[in-house]
C-alpha positions in Angstrom: 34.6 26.2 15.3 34.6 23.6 12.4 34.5 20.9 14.8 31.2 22.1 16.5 29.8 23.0 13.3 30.7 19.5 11.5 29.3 17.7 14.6 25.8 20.0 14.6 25.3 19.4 11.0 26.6 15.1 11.6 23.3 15.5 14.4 21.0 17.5 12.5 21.1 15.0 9.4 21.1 11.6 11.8 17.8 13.3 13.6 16.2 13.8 10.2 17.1 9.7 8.9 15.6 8.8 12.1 12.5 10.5 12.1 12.2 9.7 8.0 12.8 6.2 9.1 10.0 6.0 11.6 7.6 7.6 9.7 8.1 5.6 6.9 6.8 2.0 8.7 3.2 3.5 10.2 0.0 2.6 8.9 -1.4 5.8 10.9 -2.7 7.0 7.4 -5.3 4.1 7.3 -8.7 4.1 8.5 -8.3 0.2 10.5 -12.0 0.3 11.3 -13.1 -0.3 7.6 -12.3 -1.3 4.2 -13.7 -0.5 0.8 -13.9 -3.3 -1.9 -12.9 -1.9 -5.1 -13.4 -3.9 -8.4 -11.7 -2.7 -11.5 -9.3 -3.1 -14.2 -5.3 -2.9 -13.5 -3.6 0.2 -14.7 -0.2 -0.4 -12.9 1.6 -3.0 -11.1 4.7 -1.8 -9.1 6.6 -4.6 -7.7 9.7 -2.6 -6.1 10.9 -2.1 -1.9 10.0 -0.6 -0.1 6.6 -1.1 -0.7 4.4 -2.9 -3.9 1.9 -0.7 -5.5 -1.5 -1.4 -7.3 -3.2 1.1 -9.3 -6.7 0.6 -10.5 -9.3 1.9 -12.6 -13.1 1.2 -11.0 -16.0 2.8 -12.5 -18.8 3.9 -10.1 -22.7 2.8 -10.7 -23.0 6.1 -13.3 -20.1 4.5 -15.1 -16.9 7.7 -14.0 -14.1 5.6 -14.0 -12.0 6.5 -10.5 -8.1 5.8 -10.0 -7.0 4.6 -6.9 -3.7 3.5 -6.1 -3.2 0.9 -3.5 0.0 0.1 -1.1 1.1 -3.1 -0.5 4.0 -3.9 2.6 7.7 -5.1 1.2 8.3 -7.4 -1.6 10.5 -9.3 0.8 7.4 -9.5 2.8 4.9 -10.6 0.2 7.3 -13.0 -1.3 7.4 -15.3 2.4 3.8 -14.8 1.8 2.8 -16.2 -1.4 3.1 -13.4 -3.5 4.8 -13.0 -7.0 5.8 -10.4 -9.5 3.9 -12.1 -11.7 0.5 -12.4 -10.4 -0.9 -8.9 -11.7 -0.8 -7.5 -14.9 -1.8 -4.8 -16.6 -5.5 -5.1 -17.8 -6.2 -7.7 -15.3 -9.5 -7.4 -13.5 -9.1 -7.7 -9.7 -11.1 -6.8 -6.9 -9.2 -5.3 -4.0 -10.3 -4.9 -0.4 -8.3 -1.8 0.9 -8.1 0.1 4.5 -8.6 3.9 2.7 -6.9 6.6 4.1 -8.1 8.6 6.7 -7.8 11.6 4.3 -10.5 10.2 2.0 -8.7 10.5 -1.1 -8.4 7.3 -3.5 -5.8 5.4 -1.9 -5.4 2.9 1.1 -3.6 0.2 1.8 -4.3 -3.4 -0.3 -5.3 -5.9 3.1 -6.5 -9.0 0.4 -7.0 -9.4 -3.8 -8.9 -11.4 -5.5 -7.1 -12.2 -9.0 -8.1 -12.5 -12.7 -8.0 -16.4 -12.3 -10.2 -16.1 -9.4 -7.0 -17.3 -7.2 -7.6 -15.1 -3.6 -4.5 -13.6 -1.9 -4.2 -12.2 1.8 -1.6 -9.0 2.4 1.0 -10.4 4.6 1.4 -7.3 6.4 2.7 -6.1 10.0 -0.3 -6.1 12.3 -2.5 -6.6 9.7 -5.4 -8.4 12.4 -5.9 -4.3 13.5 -7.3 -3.8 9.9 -11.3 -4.5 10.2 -12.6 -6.2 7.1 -16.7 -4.8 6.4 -19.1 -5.1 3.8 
């Protein structure tokens, strides 16, 4: 009875990796047929795997400042494509082009940035031609 038990629990938990697993690589989140061009002042750089985060603050036209945080893909990714830990710091002002989430909430996924030194960088990231680029 141990055995079967062992070997339910062994399948239960390999399921669960497996679906964790492929729900962590989709971009289903993301609205591909726009982005949102967000100008503001960096907050938070996160260079770790799996993913790169930006965090910004951009005021509106009547001035309310509005956090968004922005995913990038892998580090090992953005390395093979230019990138550096280095590039962003905090109080940096970037503008961002994001895909936002389908949810509307202040958050999307960071397609291209535009640095402090003017220096323009493109999102190496999976797919990334499905992500529509508008005004």
């Amino acid at each position: 009875m141990n055995v079967l038990k062992d070997k339910i629990i062994w399948v239960l938990l390999s399921l669960c990796i497996a679906n964790a697993t492929l729900a962590h690589h989709s971009f289903a989140v993301y609205d591909s047929s726009r982005s949102v061009t967000l100008k503001g002042v960096v907050t938070k750089w996160q260079w770790t795997n799996p993913h790169a985060y930006l965090e910004l603050d951009v005021q509106d036209a009547t001035g309310a400042a509005h956090h968004y945080v922005l995913e990038g893909t892998s580090i090992n990714i953005m390395i093979r494509g230019g990138w550096r830990s280095n590039m962003i710091k905090v109080g940096d002002q970037v503008t961002a082009v994001a895909a936002p989430t389908l949810s509307g909430d202040q958050t999307g996924l960071l397609l291209e940035a535009t640095l402090a030194n003017g220096q323009k960088v493109e999102m190496p990231i999976p797919a990334g031609y499905i992500f529509k680029r508008t005004p």
